[in-house]
C-alpha positions as CSV (number, residue, x, y, z in Angstrom):
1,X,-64.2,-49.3,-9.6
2,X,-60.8,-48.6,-11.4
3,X,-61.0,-45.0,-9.9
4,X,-61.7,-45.8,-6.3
5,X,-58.7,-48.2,-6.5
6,X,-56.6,-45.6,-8.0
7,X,-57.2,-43.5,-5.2
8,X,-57.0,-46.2,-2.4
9,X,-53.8,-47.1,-3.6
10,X,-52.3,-44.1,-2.5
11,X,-49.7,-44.2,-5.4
12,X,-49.1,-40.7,-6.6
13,X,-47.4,-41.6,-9.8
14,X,-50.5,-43.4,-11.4
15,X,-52.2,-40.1,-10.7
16,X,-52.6,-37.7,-13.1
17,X,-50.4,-33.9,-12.0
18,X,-51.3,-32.2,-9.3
19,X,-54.2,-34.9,-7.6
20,X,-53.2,-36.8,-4.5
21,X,-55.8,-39.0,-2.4
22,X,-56.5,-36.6,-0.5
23,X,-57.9,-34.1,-3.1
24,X,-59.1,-36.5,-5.5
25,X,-62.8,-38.2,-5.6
26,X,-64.2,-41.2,-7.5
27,X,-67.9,-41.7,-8.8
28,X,-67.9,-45.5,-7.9
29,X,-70.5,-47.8,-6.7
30,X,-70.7,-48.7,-3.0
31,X,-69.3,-52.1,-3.2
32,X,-66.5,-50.3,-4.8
33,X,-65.8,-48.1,-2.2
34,X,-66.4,-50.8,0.4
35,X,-63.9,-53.0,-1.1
36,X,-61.1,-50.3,-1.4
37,X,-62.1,-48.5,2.4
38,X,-63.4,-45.3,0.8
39,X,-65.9,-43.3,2.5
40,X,-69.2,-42.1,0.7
41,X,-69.2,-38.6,0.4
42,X,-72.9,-38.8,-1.3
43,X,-75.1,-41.5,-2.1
44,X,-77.6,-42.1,-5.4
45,X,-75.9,-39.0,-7.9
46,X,-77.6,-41.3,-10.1
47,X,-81.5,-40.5,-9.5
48,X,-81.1,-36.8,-10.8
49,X,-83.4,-36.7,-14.1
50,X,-81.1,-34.1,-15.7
51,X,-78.3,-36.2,-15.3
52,X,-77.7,-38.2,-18.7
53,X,-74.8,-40.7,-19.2
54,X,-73.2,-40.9,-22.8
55,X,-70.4,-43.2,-24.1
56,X,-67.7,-42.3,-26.5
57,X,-65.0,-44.8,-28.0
58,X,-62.3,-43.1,-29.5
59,X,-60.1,-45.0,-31.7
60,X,-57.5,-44.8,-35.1
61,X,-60.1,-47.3,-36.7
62,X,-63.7,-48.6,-36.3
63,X,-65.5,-50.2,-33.4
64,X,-66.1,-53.1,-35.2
65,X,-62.2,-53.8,-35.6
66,X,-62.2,-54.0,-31.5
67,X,-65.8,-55.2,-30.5
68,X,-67.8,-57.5,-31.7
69,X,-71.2,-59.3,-29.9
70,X,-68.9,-62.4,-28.4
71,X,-66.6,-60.0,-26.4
72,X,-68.5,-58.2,-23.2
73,X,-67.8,-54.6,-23.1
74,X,-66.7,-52.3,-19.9
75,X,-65.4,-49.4,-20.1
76,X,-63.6,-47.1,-17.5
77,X,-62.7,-43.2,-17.9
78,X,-60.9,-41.6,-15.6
79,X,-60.0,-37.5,-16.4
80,X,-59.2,-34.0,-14.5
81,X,-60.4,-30.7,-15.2
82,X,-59.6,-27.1,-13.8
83,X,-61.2,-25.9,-10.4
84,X,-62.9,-23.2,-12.6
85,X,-66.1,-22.3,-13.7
86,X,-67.1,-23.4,-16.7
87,X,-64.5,-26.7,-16.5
């Protein structure tokens, strides 16, 4: 949801260079882009069985140092790449 409100907001300078709103989309769930007045572009991405969703936590030192079983975990990544093949 951190990306569709990113977007919503409107607010250029907490956008990475070169994206505006208006060339700029966010993999959110609908509620998400309910709450923040987005409009679908495409619905269930999810239900592709070649698509595979992997986690990374970078870090200076170990997971353990940051999470442990008593704190809940949720993580947001939001990244450009180049309009290119191969990007």
């Amino acid at each position: 949801a951190g990306s569709a409100k990113m977007i919503a907001s409107g607010d250029k300078d907490n956008m990475p260079e070169g994206c505006t709103p208006e060339n700029t989309a966010a993999i959110a769930s609908d509620l998400a882009g309910k709450t923040y007045g987005l409009n679908s572009l495409d619905t269930n991405i999810e239900d592709d069985d070649t698509n595979f969703t992997r986690f990374l936590l970078l870090a200076r030192r170990g997971i353990a140092h940051f999470l442990t079983r008593k704190i809940p975990s949720k993580t947001s990544v939001v990244f450009t790449l180049p309009n290119t093949a191969g990007a």
